[in-house]
C-alpha positions in Angstrom: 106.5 128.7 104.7 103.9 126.5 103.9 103.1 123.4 107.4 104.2 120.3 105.7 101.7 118.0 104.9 100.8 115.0 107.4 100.8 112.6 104.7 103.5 112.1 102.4 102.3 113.6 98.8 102.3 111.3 95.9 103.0 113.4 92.7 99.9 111.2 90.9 97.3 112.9 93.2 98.6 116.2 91.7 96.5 115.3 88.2 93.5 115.0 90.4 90.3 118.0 89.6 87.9 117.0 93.3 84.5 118.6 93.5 83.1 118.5 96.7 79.4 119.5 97.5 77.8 120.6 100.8 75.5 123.0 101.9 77.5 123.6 104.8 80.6 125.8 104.1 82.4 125.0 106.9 82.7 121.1 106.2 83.2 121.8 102.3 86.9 123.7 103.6 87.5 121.1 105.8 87.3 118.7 103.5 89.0 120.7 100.9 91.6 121.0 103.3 91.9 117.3 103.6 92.3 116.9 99.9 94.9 119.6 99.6 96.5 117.4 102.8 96.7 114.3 100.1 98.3 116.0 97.7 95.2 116.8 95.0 95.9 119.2 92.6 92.8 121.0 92.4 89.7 121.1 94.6 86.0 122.7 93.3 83.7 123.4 96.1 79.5 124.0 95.0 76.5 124.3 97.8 74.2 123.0 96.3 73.6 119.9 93.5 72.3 122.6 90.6 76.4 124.1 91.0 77.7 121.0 91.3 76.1 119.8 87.8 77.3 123.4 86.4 81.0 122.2 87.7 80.6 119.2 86.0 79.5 120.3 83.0 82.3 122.9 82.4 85.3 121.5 84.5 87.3 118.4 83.6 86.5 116.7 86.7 88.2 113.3 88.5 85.8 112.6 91.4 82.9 113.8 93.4 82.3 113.8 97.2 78.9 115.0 97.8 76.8 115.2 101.3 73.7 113.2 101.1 71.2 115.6 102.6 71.2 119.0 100.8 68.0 121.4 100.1 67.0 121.0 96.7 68.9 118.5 94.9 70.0 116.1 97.7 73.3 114.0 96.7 71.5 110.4 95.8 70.0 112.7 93.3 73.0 114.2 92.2 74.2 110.5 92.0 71.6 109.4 89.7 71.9 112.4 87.1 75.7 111.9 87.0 75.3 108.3 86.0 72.7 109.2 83.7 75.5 110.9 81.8 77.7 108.4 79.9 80.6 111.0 79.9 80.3 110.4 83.8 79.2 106.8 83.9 82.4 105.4 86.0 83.3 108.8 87.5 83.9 108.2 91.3 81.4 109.2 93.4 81.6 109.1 97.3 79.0 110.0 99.4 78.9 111.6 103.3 76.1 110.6 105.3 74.8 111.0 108.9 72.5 108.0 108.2 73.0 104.1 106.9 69.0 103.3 106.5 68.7 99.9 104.8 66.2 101.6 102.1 69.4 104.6 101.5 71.9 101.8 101.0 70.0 99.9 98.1 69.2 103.0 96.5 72.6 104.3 96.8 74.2 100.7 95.3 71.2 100.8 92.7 72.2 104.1 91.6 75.8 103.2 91.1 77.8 104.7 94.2 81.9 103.9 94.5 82.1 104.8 98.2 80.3 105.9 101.3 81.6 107.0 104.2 79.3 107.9 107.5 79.7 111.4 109.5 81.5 111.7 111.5 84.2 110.7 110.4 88.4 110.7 110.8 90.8 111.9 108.9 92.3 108.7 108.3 88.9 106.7 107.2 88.3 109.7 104.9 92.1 109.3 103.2 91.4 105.5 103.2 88.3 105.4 101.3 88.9 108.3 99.3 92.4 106.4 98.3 90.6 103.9 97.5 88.2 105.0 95.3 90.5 107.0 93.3 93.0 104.4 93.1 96.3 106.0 95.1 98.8 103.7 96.9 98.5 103.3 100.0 100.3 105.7 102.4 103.2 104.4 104.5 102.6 104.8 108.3 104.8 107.2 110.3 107.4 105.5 112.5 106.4 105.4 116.3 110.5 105.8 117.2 111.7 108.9 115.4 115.4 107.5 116.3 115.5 104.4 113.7 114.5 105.3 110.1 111.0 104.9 109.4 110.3 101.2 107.7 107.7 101.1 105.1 104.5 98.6 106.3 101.8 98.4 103.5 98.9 98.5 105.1 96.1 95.5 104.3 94.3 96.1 101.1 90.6 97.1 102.3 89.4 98.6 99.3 86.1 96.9 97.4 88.1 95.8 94.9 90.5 93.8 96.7 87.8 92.2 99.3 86.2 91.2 96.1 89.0 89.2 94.5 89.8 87.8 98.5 85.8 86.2 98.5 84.7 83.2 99.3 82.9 81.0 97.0 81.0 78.2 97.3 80.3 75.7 94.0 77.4 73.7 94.2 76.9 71.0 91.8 76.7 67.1 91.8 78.7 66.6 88.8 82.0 66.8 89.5 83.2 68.2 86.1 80.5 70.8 86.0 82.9 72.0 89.5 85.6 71.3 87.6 84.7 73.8 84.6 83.7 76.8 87.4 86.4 76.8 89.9 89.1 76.8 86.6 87.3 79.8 85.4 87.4 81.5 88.8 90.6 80.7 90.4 91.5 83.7 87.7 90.8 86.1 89.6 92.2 85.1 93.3 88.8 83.9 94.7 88.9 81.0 97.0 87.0 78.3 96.3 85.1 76.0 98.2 83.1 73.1 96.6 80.1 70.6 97.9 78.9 67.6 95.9 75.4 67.5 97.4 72.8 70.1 99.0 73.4 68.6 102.6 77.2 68.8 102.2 76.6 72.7 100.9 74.5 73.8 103.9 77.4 72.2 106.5 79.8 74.5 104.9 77.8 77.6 105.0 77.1 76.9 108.7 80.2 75.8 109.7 82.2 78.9 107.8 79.9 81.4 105.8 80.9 82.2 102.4 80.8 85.5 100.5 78.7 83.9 98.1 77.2 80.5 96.5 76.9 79.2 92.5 74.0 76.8 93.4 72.8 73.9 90.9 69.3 73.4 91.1 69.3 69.8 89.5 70.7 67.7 92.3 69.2 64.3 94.1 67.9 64.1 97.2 67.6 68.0 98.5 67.7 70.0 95.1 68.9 73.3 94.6 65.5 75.4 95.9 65.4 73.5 98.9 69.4 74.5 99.5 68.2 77.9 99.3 65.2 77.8 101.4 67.0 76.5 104.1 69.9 78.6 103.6 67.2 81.8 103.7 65.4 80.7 107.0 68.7 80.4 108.8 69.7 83.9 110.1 73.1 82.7 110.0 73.2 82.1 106.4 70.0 84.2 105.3 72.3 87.3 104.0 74.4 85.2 101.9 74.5 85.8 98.3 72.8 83.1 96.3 73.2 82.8 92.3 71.2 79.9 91.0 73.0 77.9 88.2 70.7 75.8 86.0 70.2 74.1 82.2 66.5 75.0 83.1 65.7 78.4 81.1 62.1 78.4 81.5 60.9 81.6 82.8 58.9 80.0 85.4 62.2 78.5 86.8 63.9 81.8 86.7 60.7 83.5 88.4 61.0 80.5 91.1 64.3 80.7 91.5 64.4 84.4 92.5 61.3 84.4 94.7 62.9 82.1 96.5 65.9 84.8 97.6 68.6 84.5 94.9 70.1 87.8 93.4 70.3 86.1 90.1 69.9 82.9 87.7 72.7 81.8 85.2 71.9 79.4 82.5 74.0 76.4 81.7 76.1 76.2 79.8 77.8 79.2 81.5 79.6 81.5 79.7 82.7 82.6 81.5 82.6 86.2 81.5 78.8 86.3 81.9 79.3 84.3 84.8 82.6 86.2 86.3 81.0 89.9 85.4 77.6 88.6 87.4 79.6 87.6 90.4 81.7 90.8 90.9 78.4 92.9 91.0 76.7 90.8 93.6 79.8 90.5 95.7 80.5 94.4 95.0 76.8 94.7 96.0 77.1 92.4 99.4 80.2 94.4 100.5 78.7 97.2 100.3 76.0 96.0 102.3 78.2 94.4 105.1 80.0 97.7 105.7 76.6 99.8 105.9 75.1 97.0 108.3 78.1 97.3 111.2 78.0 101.2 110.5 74.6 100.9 111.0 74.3 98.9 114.3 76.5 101.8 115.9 74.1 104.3 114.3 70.8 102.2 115.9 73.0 101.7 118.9 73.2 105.4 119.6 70.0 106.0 119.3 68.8 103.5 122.0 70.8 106.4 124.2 69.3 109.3 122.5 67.8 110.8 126.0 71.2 110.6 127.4 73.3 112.2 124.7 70.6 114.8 125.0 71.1 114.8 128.3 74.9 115.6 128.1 74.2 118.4 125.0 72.3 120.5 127.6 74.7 119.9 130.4 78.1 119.1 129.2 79.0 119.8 125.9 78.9 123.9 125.9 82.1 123.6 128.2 84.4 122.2 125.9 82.6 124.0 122.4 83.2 127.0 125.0 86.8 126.4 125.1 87.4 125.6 121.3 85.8 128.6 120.4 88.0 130.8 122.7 91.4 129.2 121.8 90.6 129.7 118.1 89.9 133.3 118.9 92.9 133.9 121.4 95.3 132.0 118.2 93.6 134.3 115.6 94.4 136.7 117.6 97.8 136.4 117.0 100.2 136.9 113.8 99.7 133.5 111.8 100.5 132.1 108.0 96.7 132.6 105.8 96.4 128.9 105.6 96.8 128.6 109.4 94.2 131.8 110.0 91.6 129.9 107.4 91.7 126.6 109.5 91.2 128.5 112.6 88.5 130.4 111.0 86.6 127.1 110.4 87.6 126.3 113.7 85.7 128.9 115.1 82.8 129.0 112.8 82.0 125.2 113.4 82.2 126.2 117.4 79.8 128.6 116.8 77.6 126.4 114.6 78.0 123.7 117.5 77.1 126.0 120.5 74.2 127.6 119.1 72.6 123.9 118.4 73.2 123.3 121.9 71.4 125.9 123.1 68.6 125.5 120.9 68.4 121.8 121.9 68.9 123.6 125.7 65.6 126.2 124.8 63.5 123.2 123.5 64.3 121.1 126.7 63.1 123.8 128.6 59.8 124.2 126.0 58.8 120.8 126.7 59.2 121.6 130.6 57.1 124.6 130.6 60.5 126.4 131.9 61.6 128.7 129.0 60.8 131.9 129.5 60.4 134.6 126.2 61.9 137.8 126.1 59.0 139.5 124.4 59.2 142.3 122.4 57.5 144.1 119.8 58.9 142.2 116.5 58.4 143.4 112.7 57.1 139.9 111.1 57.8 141.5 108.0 61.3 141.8 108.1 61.6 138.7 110.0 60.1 136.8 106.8 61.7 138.9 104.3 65.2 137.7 105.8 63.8 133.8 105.8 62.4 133.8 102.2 66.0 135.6 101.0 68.0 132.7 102.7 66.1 129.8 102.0 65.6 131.7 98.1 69.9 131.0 98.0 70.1 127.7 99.3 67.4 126.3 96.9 68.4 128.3 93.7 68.3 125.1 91.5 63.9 124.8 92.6 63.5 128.5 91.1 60.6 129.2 93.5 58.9 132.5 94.2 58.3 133.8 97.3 55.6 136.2 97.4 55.7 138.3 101.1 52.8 139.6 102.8 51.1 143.1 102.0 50.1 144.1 105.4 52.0 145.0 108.3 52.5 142.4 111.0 53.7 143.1 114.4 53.5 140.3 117.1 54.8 140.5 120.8 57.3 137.9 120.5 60.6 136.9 120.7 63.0 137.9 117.7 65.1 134.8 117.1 62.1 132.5 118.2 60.4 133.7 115.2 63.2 133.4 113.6 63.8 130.0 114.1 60.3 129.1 114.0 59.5 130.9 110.2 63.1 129.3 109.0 61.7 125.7 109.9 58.3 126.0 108.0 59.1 127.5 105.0 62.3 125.9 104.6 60.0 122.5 104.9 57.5 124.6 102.1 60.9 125.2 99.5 61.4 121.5 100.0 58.2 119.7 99.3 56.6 122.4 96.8 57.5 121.4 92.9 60.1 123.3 91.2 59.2 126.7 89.8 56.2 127.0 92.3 55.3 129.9 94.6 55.3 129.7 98.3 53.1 132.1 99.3 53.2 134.2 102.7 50.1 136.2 104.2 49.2 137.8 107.1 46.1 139.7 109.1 45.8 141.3 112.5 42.3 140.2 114.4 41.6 141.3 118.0 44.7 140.5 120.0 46.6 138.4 117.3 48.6 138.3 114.8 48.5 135.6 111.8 50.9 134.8 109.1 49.9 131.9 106.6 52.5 129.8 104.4 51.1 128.3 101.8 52.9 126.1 99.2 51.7 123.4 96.0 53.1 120.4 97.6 50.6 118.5 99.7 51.0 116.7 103.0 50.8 113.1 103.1 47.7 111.9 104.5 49.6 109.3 106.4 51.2 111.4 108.9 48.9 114.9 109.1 47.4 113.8 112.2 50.7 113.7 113.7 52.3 116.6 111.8 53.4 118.7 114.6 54.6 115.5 116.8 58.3 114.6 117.6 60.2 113.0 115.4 57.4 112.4 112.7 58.7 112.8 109.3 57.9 111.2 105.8 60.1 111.2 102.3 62.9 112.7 103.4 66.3 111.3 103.0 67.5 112.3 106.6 65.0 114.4 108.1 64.6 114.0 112.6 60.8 115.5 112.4 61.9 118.1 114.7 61.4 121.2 112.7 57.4 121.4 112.4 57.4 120.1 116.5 60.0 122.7 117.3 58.1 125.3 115.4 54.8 124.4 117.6 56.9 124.5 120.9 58.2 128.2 119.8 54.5 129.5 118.9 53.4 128.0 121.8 55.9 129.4 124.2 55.2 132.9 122.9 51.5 132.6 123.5 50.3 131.5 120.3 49.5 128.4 118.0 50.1 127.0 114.9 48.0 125.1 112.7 47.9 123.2 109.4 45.5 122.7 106.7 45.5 121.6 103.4 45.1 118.3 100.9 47.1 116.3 98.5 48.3 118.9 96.2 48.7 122.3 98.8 49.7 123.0 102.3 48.2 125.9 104.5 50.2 126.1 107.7 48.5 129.1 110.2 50.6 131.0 112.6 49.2 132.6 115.0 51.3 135.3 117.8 50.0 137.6 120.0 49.4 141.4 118.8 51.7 144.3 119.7 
């Protein structure tokens, strides 16, 4: 018999088709799982954003979830092909991200996203936004005393939408029936509106209580309208407030004027109504956005101030409790459970797995940079190690359609297995990602006097900015999420085996040289 569902199922979701793309199997069942919680009818899973646009493209489909950073096709890209399609033009689109950077929120906004959501994440803020976006009811809470019936409470209405129609807006203007013409045409749609008769009075207000937003007149005695917003834009209180100039001056250099001075946008008088309205919506949709991303973002910069002590507690503490997840999902698998119960158990497990071997990789490269690790050498078959590599990395980024052309001679290094391992998966993963589609990554070896040498060699070029710290810490350039960590990892690892690593190249190819010690 089926668990029943921790949310109530509302027979609507049943007409929902969900795709939901990530690279990483485990989350896509977990997240399918969630879905199936809610009540959607039908879930689609794709790695990668090449299966996902093959979904699309031969499935009836009523929203996407995507991860942001996948190999390939990451999911802003995704994004921006889907609205490039007017069959998907308002199709909802959420995307999961370990990062809020201020350049990934404005492209994300530009490119037309309907919600976000930042890993990790609950259960709950998943069913909220995703509830949101598609447009369910909200879900009644469960009572906290199972001996009175359980009361319905609707929940606040937090969705865009909703915030939207609650916003603040200020009305600028020194003729009163000008105010008169624009707070009748927006009291509509549930805004409240404030009003100031002069640019003194409309700087008081913004101090005193900020508003979502502010129609500004630019003709106005005494302090006119581009003074308002100067002073409104050197004021950190009330620089991020949205500032739409309204004006009968058309002239382009007014426009020009107007928006170097900070306003999102310039309305000519007379105003048209829906003109107006429609402009409105997107800027406040667009300052919302924006909001949300900025607190989820102070956690996110917050947490990395403490970055050497949540290291610090990887290393030491967290392989404990992985420990005991992983063996409670094997002692319950061990037993006689339903197949739904044995799948979320499986990803259970899996994830533990995933989890405890990160921890002792971030364990091996504390030791690295310590001088403490100490290789189990052995005589190790380069060849197979890099036949292995170039087959996985060859399925994760079927969409670039590279080639991966292996060596011709036989390479045998005293190393350590998975180091190599590890250390071959970082570079020519990073070779699959920055060489242009339908390229070939090359991979070469020799054996000199006491060493062994692999080169990688791939089309796309190195920035010049950051080659003379290529193989640093946490240098990285272009990519949506990337830690710089895998080309300094992969020095550590060659280095700790006895050997080196070195890179070459210019603007349109990249040479990186491995060198190991000879069996």
């Amino acid at each position: 018999m089926r668990r029943p569902s921790i949310f109530p199922v509302n027979s609507s979701d049943k007409s929902l088709s969900v795709l939901v793309v990530d690279d990483y199997e485990p989350m896509q069942k977990a997240i399918r799982n969630i879905l199936i919680e809610l009540g959607v009818g039908k879930v689609h899973l794709a790695s990668s954003g090449a299966e996902a646009m093959r979904h699309l493209k031969e499935m009836p489909i009523s929203a996407v979830i995507s991860d942001w950073n996948m190999p390939g096709m990451t999911g802003l890209e995704l994004l921006e092909w889907v609205r490039c399609e007017q069959r998907f033009a308002s199709l909802p689109f959420m995307l999961l991200t370990a990062e809020a950077t201020r350049e990934n929120i404005r492209a994300a906004i530009s490119a037309g996203i309907s919600e976000y959501l930042l890993k990790p994440f609950t259960l709950h803020a998943f069913a909220e936004k995703f509830q949101a976006m598609v447009g369910l009811a909200e879900r009644p809470p469960l009572s906290p005393d199972i001996s009175r019936a359980p009361t319905r409470v609707v929940a606040p209405d937090t969705s865009i939408d909703a915030r939207i129609t609650d916003a603040t807006v200020l009305v600028v203007d020194d003729v009163p029936s000008n105010i008169k013409v624009i707070v009748g045409v927006l009291e509509e749609d549930g805004h409240t509106i404030k009003v100031a008769l002069s640019g003194k009075k409309a700087l008081e207000i913004a101090v005193a209580a900020a508003p979502d937003i502010i129609l500004l007149d630019i003709m106005m005695p005494e302090m006119d309208g581009f003074e308002v917003c100067r002073r409104l834009k050197a004021n950190p209180a009330t620089a991020s407030i949205p500032v739409i100039f309204l004006s009968a001056k058309d002239e382009s250099d007014d426009i020009v004027c107007g928006l170097e001075m900070g306003a999102v946008d310039y309305v000519t008088k007379p105003v048209e109504p829906a003109v107006l309205k429609a402009r409105l919506r997107a800027h406040l949709r667009s300052a919302l956005i924006m909001t949300d991303l900025k607190e989820q973002n102070c956690v996110v910069h917050d947490s990395a101030r403490l970055r050497e002590d949540v290291e610090r507690i990887t290393r030491h503490d967290l392989k404990n409790p992985i420990g005991a997840i992983l063996q409670t999902s094997q002692l319950l698998l061990a037993d006689e459970r339903s197949p739904e119960l044995r799948e979320s158990l499986q990803l259970m497990e899996s994830a533990a797995r995933d989890a405890l071997k990160m921890v002792n990789l971030s364990l091996d490269m504390y030791r690295m940079e310590r001088g403490e690790y100490r290789p189990k050498l052995t005589a190790v078959r380069l060849n197979d190690v890099l036949a292995r590599i170039a087959a996985e990395v060859g399925a994760q980024f079927t969409g670039a359609q590279h080639k991966y052309v292996l060596p011709d001679v036989e390479l045998i290094a005293t190393a350590e297995y998975l180091l190599c391992y590890s250390l071959f998966g970082n570079l020519i993963k990073n070779a699959a990602e920055a060489a242009p589609a339908a390229s070939t990554i090359v991979m070469s070896g020799e054996t000199v006097p006491g060493r062994c040498i692999v080169r990688i060699v791939n089309r796309g070029g190195v920035p010049a900015a950051i080659r003379e710290q290529f193989f640093e810490k946490y240098i990285t350039h272009g990519k949506v999420s990337g830690t710089g960590l895998g080309t300094y990892s992969a020095r550590l690892m060659a280095e700790v085996q006895g050997g080196g690593i070195e890179l070459s190249g210019d603007d349109t190819s990249t040479c990186l040289t491995v060198s190991l010690r000879a069996a």
